[in-house]
C-alpha positions in Angstrom: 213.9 155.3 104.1 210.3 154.6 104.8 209.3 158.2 104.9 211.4 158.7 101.5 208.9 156.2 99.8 205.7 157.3 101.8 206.5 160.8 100.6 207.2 159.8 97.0 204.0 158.1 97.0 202.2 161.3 98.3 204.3 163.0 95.5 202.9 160.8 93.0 199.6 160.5 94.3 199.3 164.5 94.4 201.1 164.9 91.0 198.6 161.7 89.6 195.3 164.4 91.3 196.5 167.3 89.5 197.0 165.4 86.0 193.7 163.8 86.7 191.6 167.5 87.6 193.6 168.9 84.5 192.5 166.4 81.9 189.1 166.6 83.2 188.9 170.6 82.9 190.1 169.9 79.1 187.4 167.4 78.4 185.0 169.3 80.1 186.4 172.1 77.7 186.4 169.9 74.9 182.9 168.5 75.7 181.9 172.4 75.6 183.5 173.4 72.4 182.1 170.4 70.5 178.3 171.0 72.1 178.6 174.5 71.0 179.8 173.5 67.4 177.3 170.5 67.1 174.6 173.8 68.1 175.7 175.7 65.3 175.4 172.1 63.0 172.7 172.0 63.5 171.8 175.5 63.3 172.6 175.9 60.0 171.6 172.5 59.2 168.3 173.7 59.8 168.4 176.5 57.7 169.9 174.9 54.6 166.8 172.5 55.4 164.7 175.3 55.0 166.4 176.8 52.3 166.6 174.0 50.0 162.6 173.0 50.9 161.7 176.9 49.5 163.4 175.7 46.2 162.8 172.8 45.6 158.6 173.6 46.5 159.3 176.6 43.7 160.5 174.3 41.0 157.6 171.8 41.8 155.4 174.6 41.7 157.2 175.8 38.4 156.9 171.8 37.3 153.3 171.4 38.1 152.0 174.7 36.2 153.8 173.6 33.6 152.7 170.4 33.5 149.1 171.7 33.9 149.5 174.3 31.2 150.9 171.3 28.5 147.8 168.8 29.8 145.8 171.7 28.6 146.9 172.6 25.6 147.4 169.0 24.4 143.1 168.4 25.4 142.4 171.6 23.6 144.3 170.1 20.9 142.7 166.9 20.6 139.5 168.8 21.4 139.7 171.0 18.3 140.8 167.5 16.3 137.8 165.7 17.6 135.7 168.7 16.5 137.2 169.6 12.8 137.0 165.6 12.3 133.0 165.8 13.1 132.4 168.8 11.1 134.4 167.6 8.1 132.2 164.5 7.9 129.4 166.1 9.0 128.4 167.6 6.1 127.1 165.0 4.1 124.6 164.4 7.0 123.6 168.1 7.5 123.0 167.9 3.4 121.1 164.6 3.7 118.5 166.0 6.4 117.9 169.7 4.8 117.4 167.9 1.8 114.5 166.2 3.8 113.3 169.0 5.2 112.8 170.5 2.6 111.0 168.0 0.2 
């Protein structure tokens, strides 16, 4: 009877090894699988990075010239304004002094 359970033990304890080496080679193959996939995450993590920095740098570029060209025409604008409001009431002035000049 003793050698029944001392063998059933070394049954167990053998059968208890192989379940134990069996789940470790599928976690280490799990472990694998999931550091491969997390490589390719990041992967194309990266390159959608990239991807969407190329854009959005475009539109800001496309922003900022616009921008630029509407601060423009807005001081040529008020330029011109400035100007045509000088001239128009100018002219009593440029009168004033020929009419000086030429007493």
């Amino acid at each position: 009877m003793e050698e029944d359970v001392i063998g059933i033990i070394s049954h167990a304890e053998s059968r208890a090894a192989e379940i134990r080496e069996k789940a470790q080679a599928e976690a280490a193959q799990i472990i694998a699988a999931a550091e491969k996939k997390a490589a390719e995450i990041v992967k194309s993590s990266e390159l959608s990075c990239a991807e969407y920095r190329r854009e959005f740098l475009a539109e800001a570029e496309k922003t900022a010239e616009s921008d630029y060209a509407a601060a423009i025409a807005k001081s040529h604008a008020d330029a011109k304004k400035y100007a045509d409001d000088l001239i128009e009431y100018s002219g009593e002035y440029v009168s004033d002094i020929v009419g000086r000049l030429t007493k």
